[in-house]
N, CA, C and O atoms as a Tripos MOL2 file, in Angstrom:
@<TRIPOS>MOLECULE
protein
  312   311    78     0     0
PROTEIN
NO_CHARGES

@<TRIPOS>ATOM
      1 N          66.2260  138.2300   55.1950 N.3       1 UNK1
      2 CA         65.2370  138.0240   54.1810 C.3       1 UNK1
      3 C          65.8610  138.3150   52.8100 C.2       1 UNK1
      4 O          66.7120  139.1730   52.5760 O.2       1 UNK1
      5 N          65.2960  137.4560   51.9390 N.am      2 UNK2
      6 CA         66.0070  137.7980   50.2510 C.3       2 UNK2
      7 C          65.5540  138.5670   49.4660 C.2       2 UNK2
      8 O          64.5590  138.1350   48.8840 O.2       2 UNK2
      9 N          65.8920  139.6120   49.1780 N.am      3 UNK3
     10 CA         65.3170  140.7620   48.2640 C.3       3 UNK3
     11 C          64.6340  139.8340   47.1830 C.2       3 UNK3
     12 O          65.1480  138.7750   46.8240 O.2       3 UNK3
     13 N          63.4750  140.2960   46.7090 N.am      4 UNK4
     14 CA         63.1990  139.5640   45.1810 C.3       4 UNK4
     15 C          63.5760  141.0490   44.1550 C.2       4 UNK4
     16 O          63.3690  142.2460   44.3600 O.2       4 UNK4
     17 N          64.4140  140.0640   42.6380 N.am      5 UNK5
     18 CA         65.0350  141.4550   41.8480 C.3       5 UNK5
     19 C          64.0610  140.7770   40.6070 C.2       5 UNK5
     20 O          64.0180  139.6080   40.2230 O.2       5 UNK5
     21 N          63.4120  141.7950   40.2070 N.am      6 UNK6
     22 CA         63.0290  141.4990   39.1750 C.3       6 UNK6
     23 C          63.4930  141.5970   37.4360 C.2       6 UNK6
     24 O          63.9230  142.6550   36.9770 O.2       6 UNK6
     25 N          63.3420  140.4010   36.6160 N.am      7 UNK7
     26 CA         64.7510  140.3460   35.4240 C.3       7 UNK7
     27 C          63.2500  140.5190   34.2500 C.2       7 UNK7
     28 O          62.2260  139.8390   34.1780 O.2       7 UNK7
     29 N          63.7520  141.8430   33.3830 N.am      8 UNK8
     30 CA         63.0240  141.9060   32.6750 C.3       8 UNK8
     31 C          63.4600  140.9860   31.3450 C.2       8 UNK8
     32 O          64.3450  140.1360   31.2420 O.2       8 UNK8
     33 N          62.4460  141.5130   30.3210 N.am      9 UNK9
     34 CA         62.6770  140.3770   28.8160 C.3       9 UNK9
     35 C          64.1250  140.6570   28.4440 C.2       9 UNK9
     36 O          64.7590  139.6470   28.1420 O.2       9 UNK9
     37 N          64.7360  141.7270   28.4030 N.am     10 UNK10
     38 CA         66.0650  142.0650   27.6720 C.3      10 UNK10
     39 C          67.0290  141.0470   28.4900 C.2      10 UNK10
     40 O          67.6380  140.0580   28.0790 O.2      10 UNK10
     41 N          66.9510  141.7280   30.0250 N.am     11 UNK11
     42 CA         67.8420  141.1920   30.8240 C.3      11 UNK11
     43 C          68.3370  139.8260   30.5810 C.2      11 UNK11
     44 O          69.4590  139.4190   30.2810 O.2      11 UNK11
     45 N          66.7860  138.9860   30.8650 N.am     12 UNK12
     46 CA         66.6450  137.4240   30.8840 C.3      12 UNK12
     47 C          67.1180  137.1250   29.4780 C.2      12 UNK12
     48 O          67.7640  136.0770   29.4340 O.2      12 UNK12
     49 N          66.9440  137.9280   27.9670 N.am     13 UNK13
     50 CA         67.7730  137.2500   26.8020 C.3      13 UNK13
     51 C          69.6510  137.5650   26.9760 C.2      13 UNK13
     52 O          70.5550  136.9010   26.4680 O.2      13 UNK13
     53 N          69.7540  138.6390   27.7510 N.am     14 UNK14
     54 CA         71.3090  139.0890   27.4390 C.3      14 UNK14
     55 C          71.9930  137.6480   28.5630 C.2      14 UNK14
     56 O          73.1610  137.2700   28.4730 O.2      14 UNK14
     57 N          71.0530  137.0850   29.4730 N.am     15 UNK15
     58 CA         72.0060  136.2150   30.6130 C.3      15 UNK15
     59 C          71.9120  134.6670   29.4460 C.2      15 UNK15
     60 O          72.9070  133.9650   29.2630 O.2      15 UNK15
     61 N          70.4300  134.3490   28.7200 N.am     16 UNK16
     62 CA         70.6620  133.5060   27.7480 C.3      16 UNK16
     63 C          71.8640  133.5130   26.9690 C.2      16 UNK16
     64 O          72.4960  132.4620   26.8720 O.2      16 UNK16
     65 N          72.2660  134.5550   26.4010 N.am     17 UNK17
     66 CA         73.2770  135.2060   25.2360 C.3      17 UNK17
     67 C          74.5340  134.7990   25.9310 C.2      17 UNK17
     68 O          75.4330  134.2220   25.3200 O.2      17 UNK17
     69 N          74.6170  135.1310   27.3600 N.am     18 UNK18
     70 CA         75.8760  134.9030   28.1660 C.3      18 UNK18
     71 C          76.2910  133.2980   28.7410 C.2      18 UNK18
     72 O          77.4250  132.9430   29.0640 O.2      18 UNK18
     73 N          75.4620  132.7380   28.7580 N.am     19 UNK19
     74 CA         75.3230  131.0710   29.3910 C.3      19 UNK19
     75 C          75.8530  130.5640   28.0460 C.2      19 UNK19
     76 O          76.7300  129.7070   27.9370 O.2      19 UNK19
     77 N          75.0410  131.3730   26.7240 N.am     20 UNK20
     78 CA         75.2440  130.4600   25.4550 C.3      20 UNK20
     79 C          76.3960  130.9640   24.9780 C.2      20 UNK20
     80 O          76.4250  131.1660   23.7640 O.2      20 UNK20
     81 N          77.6890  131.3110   25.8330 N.am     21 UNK21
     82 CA         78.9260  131.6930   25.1270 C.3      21 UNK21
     83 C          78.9550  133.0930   24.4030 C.2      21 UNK21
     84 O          79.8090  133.3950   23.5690 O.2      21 UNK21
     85 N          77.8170  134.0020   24.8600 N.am     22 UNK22
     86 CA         77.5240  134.8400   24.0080 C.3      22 UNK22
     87 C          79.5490  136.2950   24.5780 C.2      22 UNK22
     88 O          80.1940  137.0490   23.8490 O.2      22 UNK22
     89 N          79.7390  135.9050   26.2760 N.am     23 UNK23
     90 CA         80.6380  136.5980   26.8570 C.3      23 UNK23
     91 C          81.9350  136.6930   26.3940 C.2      23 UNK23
     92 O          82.6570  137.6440   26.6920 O.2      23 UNK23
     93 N          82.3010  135.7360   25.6540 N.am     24 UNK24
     94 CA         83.6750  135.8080   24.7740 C.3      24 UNK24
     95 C          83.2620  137.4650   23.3480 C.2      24 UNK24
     96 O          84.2070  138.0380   22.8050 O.2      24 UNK24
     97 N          81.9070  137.8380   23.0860 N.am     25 UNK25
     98 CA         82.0840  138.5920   22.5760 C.3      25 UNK25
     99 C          82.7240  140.0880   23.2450 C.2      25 UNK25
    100 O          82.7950  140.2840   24.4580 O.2      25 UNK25
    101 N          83.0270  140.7660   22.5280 N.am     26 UNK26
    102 CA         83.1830  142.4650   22.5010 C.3      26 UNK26
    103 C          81.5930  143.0970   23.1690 C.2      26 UNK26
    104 O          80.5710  142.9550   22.4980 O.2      26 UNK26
    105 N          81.5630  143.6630   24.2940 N.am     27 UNK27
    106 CA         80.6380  144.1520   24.6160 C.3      27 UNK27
    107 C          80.4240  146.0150   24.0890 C.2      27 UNK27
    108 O          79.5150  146.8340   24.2220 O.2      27 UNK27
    109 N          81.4350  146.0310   23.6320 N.am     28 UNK28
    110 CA         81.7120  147.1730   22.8750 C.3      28 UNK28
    111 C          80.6840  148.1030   21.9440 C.2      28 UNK28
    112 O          80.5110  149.3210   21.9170 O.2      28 UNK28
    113 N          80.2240  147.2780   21.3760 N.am     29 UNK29
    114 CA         79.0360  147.5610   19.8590 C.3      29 UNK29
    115 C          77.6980  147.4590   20.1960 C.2      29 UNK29
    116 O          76.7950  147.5000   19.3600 O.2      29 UNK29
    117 N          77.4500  147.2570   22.0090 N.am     30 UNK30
    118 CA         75.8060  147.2130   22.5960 C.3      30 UNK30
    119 C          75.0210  148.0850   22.5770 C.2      30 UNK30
    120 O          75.4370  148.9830   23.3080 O.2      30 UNK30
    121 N          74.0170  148.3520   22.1050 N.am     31 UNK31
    122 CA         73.1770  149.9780   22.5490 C.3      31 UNK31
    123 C          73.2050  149.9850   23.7310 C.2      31 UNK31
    124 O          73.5180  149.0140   24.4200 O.2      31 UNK31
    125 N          72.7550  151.5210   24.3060 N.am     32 UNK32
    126 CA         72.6670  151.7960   25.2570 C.3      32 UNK32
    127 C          71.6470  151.5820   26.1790 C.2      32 UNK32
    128 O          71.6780  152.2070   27.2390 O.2      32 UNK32
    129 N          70.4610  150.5490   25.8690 N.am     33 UNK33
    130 CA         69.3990  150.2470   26.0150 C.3      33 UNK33
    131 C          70.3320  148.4160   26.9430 C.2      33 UNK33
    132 O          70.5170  148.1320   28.1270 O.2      33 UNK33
    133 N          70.5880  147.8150   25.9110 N.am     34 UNK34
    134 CA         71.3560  146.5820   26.2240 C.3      34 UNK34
    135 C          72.6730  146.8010   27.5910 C.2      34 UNK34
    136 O          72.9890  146.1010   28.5520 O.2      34 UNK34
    137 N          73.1730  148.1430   27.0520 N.am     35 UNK35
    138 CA         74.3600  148.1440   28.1060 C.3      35 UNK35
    139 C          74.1880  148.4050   29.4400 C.2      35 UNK35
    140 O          74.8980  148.0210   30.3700 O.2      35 UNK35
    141 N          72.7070  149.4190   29.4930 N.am     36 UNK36
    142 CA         72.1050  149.2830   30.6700 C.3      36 UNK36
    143 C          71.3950  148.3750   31.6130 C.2      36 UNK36
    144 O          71.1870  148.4820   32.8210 O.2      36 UNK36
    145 N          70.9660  147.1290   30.4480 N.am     37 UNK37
    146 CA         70.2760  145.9850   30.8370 C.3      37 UNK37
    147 C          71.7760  145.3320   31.7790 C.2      37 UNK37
    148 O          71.8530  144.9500   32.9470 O.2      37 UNK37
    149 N          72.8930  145.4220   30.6320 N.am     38 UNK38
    150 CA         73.9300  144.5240   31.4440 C.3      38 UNK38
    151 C          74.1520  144.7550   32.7480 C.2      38 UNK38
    152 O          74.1040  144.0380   33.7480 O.2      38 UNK38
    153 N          74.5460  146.5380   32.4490 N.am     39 UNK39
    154 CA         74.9210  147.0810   33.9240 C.3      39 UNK39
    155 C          73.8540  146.4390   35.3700 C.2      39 UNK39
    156 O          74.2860  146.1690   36.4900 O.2      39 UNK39
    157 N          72.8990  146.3620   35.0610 N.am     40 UNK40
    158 CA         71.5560  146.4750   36.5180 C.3      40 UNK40
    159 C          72.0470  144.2350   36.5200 C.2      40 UNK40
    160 O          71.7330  143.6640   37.5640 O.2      40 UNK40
    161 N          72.6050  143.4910   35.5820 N.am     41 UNK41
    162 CA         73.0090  142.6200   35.8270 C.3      41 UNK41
    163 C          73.9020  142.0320   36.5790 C.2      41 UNK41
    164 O          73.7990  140.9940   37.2330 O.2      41 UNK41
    165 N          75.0430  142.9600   36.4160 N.am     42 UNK42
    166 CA         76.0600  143.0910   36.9870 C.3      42 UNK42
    167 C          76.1670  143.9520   38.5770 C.2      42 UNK42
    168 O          77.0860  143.7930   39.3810 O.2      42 UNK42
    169 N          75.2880  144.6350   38.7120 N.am     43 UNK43
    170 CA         74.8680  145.5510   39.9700 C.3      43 UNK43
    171 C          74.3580  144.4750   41.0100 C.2      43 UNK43
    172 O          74.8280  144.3770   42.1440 O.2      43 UNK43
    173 N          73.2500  143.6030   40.4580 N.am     44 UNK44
    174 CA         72.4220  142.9920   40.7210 C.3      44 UNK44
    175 C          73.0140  140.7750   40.8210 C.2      44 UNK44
    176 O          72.2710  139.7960   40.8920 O.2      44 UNK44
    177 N          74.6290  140.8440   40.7730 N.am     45 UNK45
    178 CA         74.6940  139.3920   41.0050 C.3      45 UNK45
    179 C          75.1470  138.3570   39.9290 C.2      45 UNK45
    180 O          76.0110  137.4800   39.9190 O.2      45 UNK45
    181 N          74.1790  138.8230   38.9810 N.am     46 UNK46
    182 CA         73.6100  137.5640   37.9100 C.3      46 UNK46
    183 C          75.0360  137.7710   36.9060 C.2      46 UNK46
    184 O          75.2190  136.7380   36.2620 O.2      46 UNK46
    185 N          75.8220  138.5700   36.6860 N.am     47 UNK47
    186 CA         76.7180  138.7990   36.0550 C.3      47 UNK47
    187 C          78.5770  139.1980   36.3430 C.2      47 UNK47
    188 O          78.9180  140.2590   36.8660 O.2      47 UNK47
    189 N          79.3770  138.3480   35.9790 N.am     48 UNK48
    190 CA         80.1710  139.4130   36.3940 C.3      48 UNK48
    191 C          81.6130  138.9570   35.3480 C.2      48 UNK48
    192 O          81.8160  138.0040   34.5950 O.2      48 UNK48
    193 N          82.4720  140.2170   35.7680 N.am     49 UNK49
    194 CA         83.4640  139.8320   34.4800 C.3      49 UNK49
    195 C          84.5020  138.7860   34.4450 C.2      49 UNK49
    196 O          85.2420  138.6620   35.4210 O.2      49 UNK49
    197 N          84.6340  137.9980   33.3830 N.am     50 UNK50
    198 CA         85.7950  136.9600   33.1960 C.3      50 UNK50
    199 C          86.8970  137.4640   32.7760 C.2      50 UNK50
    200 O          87.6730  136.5600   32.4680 O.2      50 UNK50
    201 N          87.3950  138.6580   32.5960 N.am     51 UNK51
    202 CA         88.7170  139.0610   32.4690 C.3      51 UNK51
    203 C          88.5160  140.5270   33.5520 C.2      51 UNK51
    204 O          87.7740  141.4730   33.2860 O.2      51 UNK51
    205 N          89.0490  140.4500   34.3190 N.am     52 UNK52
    206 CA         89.2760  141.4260   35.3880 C.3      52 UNK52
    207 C          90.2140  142.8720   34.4830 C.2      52 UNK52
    208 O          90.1290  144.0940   34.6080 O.2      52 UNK52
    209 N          90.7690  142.2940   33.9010 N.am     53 UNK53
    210 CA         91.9280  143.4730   33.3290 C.3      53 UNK53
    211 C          90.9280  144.5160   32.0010 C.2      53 UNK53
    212 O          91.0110  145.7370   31.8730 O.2      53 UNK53
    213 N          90.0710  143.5960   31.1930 N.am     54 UNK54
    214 CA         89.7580  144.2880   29.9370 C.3      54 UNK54
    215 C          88.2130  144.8430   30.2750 C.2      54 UNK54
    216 O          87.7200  145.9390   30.0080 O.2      54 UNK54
    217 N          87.6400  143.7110   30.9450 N.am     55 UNK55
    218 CA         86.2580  144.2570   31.1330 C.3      55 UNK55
    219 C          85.3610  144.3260   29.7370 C.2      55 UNK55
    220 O          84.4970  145.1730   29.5100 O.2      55 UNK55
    221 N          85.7460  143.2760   28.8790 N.am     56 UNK56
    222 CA         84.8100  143.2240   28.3440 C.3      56 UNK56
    223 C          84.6410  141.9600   27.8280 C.2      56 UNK56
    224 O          84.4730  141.7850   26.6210 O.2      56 UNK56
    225 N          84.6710  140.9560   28.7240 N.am     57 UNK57
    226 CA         84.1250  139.5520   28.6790 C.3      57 UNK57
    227 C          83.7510  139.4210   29.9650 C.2      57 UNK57
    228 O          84.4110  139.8600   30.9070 O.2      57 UNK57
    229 N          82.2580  138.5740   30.1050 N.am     58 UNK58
    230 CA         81.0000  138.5950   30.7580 C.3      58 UNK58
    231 C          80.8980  136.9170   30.9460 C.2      58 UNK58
    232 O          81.3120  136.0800   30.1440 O.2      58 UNK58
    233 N          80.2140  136.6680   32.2590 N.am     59 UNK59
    234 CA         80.5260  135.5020   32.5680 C.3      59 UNK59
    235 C          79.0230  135.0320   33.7600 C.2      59 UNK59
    236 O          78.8900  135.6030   34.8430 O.2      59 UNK59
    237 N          78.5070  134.4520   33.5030 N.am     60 UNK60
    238 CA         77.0680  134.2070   34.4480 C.3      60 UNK60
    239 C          78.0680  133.8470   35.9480 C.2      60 UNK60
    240 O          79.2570  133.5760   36.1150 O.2      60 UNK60
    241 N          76.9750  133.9990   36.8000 N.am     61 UNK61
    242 CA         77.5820  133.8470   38.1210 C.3      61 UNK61
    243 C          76.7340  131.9400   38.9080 C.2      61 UNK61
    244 O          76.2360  131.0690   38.1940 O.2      61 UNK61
    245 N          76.8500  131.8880   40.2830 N.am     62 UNK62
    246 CA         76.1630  130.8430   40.7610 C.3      62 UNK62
    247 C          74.3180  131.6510   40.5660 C.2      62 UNK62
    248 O          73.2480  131.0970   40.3160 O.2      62 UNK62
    249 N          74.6580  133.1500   40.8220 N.am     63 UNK63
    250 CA         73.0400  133.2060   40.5280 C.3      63 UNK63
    251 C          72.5010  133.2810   39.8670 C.2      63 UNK63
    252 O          71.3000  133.2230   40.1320 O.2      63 UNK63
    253 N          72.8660  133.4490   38.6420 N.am     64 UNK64
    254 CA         72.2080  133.2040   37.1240 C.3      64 UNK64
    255 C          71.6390  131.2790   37.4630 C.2      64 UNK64
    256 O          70.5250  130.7570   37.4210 O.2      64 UNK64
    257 N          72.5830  130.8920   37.6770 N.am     65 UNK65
    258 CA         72.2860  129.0870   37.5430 C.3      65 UNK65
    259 C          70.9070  128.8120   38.9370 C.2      65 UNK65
    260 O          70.2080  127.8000   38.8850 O.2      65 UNK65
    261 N          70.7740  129.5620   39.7450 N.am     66 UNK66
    262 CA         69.7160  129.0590   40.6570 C.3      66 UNK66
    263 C          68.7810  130.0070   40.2940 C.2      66 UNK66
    264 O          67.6930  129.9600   40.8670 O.2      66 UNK66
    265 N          69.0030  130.9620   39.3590 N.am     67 UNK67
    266 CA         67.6450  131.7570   38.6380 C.3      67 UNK67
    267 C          67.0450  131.1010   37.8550 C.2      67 UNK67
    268 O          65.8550  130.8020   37.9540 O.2      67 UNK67
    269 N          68.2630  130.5970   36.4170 N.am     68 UNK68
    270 CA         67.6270  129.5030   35.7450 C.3      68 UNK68
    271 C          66.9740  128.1040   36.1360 C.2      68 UNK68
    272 O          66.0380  127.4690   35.6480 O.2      68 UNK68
    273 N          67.5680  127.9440   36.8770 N.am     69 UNK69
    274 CA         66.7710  126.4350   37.7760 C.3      69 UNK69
    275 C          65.4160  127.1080   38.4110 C.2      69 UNK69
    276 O          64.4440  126.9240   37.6790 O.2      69 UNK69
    277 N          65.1410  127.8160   39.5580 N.am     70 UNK70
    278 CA         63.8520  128.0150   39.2570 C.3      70 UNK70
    279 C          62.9600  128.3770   38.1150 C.2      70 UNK70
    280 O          61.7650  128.1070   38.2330 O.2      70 UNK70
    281 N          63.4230  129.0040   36.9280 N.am     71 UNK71
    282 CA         63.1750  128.6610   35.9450 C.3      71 UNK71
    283 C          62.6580  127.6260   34.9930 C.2      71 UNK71
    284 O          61.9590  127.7330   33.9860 O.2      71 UNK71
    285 N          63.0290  126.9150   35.4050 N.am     72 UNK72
    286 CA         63.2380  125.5170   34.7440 C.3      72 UNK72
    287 C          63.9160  125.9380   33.6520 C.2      72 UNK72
    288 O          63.2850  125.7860   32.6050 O.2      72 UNK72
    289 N          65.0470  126.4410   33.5440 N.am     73 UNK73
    290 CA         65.5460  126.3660   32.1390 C.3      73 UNK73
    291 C          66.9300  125.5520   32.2520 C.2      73 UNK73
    292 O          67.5350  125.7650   33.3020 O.2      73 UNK73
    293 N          67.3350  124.9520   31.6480 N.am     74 UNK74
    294 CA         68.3220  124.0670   31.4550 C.3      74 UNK74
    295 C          69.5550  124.8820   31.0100 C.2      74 UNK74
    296 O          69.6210  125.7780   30.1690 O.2      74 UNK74
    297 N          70.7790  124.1900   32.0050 N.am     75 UNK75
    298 CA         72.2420  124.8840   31.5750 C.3      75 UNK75
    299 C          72.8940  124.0700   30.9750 C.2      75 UNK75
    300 O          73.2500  123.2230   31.7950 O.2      75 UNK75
    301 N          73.2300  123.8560   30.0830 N.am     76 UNK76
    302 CA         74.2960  122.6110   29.3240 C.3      76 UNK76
    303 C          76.0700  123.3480   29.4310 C.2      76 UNK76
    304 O          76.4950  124.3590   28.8720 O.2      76 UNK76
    305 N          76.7970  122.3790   30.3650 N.am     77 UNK77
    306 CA         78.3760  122.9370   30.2460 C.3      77 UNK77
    307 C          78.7780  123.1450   28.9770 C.2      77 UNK77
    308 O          79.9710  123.4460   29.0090 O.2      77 UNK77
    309 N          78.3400  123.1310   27.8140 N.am     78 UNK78
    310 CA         78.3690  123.5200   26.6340 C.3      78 UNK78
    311 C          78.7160  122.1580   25.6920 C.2      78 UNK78
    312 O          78.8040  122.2600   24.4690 O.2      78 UNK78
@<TRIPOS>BOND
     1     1     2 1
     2     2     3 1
     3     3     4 2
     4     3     5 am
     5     5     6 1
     6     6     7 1
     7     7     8 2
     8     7     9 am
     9     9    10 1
    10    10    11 1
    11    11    12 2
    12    11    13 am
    13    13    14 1
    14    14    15 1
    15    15    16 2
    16    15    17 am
    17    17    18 1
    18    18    19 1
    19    19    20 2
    20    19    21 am
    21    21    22 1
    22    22    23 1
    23    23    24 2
    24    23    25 am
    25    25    26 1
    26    26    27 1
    27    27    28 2
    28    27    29 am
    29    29    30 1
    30    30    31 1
    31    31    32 2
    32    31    33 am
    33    33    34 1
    34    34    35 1
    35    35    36 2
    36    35    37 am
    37    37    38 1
    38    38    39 1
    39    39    40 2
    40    39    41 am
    41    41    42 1
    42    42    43 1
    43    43    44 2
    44    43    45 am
    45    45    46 1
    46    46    47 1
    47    47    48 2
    48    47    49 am
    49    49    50 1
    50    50    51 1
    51    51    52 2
    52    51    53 am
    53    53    54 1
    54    54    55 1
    55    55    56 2
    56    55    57 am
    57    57    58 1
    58    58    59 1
    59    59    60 2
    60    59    61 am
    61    61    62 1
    62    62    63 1
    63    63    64 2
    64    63    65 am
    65    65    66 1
    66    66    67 1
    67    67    68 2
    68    67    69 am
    69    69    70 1
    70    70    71 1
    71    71    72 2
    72    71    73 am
    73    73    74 1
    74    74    75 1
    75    75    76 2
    76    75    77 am
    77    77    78 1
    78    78    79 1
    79    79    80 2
    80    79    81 am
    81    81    82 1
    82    82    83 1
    83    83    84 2
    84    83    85 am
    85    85    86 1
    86    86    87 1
    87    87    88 2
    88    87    89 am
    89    89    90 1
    90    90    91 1
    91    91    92 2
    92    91    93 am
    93    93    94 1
    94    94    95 1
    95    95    96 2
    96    95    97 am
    97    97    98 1
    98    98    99 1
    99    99   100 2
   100    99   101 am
   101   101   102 1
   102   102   103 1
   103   103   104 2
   104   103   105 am
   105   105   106 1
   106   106   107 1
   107   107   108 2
   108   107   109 am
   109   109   110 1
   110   110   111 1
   111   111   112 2
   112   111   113 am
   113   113   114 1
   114   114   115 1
   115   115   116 2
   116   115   117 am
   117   117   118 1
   118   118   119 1
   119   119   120 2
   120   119   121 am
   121   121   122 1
   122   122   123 1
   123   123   124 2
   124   123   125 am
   125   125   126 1
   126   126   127 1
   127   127   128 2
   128   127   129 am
   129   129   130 1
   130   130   131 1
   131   131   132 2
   132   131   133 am
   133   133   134 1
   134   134   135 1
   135   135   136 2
   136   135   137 am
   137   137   138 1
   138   138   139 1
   139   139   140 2
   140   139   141 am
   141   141   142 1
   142   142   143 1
   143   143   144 2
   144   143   145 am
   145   145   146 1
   146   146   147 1
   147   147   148 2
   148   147   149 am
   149   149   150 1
   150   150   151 1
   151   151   152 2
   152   151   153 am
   153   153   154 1
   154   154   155 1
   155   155   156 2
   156   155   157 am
   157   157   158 1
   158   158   159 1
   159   159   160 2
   160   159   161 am
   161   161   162 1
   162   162   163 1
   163   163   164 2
   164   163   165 am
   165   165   166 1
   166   166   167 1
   167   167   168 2
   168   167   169 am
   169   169   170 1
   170   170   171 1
   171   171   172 2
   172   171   173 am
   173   173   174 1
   174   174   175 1
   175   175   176 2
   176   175   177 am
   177   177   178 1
   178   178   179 1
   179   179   180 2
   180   179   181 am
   181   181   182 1
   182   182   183 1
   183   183   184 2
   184   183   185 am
   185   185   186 1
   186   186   187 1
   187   187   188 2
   188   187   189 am
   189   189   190 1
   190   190   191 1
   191   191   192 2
   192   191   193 am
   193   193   194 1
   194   194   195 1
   195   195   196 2
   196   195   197 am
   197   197   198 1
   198   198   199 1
   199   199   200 2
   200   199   201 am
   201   201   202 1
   202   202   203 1
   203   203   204 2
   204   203   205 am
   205   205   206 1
   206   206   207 1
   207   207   208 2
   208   207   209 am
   209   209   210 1
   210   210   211 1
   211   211   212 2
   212   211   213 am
   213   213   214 1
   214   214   215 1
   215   215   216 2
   216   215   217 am
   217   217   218 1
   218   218   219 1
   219   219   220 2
   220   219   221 am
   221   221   222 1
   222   222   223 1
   223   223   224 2
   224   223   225 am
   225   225   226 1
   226   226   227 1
   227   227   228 2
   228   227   229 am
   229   229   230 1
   230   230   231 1
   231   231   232 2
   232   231   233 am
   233   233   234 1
   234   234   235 1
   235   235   236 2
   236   235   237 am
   237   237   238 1
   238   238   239 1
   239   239   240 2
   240   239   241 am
   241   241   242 1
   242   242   243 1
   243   243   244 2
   244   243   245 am
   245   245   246 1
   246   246   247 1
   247   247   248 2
   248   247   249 am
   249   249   250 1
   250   250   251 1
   251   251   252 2
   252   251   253 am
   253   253   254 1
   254   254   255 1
   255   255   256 2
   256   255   257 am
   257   257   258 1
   258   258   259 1
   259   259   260 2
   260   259   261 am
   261   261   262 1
   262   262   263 1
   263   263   264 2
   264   263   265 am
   265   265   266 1
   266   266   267 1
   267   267   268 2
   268   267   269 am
   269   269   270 1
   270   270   271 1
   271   271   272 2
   272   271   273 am
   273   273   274 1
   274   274   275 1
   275   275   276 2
   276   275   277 am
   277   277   278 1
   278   278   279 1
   279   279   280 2
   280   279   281 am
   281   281   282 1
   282   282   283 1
   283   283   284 2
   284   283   285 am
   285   285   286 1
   286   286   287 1
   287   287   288 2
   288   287   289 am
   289   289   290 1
   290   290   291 1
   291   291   292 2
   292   291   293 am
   293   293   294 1
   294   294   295 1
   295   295   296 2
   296   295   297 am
   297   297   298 1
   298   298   299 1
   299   299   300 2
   300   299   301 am
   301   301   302 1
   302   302   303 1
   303   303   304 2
   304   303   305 am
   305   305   306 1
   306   306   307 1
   307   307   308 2
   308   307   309 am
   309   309   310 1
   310   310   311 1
   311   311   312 2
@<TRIPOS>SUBSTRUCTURE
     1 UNK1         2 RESIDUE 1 A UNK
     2 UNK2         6 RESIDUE 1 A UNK
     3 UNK3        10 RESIDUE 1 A UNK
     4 UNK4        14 RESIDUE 1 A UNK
     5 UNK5        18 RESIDUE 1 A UNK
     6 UNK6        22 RESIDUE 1 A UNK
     7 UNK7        26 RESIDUE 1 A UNK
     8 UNK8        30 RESIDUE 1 A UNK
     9 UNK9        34 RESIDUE 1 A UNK
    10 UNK10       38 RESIDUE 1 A UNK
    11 UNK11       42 RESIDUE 1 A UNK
    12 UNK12       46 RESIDUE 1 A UNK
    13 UNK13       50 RESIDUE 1 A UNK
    14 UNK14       54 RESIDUE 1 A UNK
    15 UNK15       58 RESIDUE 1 A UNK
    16 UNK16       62 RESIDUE 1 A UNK
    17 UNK17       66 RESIDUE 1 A UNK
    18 UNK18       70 RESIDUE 1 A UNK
    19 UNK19       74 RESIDUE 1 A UNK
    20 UNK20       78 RESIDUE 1 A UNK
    21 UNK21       82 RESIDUE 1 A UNK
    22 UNK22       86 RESIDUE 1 A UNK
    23 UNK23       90 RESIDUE 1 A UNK
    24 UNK24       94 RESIDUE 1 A UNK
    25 UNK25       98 RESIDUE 1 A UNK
    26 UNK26      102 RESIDUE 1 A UNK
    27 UNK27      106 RESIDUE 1 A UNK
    28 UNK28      110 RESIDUE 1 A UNK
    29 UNK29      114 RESIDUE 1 A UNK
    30 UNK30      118 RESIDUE 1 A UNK
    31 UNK31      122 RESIDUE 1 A UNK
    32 UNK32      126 RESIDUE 1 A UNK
    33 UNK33      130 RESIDUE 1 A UNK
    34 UNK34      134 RESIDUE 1 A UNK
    35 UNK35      138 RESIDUE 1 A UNK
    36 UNK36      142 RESIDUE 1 A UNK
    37 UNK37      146 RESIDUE 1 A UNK
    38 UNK38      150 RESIDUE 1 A UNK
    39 UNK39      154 RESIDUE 1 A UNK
    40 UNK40      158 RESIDUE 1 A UNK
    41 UNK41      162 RESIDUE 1 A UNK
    42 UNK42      166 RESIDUE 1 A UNK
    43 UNK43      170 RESIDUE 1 A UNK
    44 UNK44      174 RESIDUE 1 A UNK
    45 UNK45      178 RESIDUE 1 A UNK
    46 UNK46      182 RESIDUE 1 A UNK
    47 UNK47      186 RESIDUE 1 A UNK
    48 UNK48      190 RESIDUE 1 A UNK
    49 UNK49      194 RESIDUE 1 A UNK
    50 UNK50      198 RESIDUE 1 A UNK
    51 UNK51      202 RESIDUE 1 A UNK
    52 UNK52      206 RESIDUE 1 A UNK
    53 UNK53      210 RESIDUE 1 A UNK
    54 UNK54      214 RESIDUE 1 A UNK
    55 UNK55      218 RESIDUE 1 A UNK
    56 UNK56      222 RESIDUE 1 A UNK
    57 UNK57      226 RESIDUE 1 A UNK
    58 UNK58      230 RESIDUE 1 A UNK
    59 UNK59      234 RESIDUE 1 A UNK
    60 UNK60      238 RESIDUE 1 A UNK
    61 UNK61      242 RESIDUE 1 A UNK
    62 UNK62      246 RESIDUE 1 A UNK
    63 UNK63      250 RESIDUE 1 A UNK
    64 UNK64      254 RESIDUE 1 A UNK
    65 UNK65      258 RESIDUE 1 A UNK
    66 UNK66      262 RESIDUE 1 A UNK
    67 UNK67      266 RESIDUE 1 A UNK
    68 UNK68      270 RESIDUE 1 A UNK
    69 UNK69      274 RESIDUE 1 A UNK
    70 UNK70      278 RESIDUE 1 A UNK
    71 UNK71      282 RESIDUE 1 A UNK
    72 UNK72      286 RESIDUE 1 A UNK
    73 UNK73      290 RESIDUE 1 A UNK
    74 UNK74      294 RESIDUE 1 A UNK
    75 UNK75      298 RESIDUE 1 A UNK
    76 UNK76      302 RESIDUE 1 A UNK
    77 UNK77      306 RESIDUE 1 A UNK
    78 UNK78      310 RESIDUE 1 A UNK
């Protein structure tokens, strides 16, 4: 059976932020409010890192894209 995880308002804008190229930034300068949103992202699937070595570029996963599709929200390859 599939756990249901529930994505609050922050969460659901920081995976927007990340689809929209937001992961090439410095995750460095996040409050601790945001960094916790990331973390339960990253715990939780929807997130994970595009540089293995620095850890601080962020990269949506396949489950961000079948979250947003039930969603109905649209992914553009950019």
């Amino acid at each position: 059976m599939t756990e249901a995880v529930i994505i609050n308002n922050q969460e659901l804008a920081i995976l927007c932020d990340i689809v929209g190229g937001w992961g090439v930034k410095s995750v460095e300068n996040l409050d601790a409010d945001k960094r916790r949103a990331l973390d339960r992202l990253i715990a939780n699937g929807f997130v994970e890192s595009a540089d293995k070595i620095s850890l601080k570029r962020y990269q949506h996963t396949a489950k961000t894209e079948l979250l947003f599709a039930q969603l109905c929200v649209g992914i553009s390859g950019g």
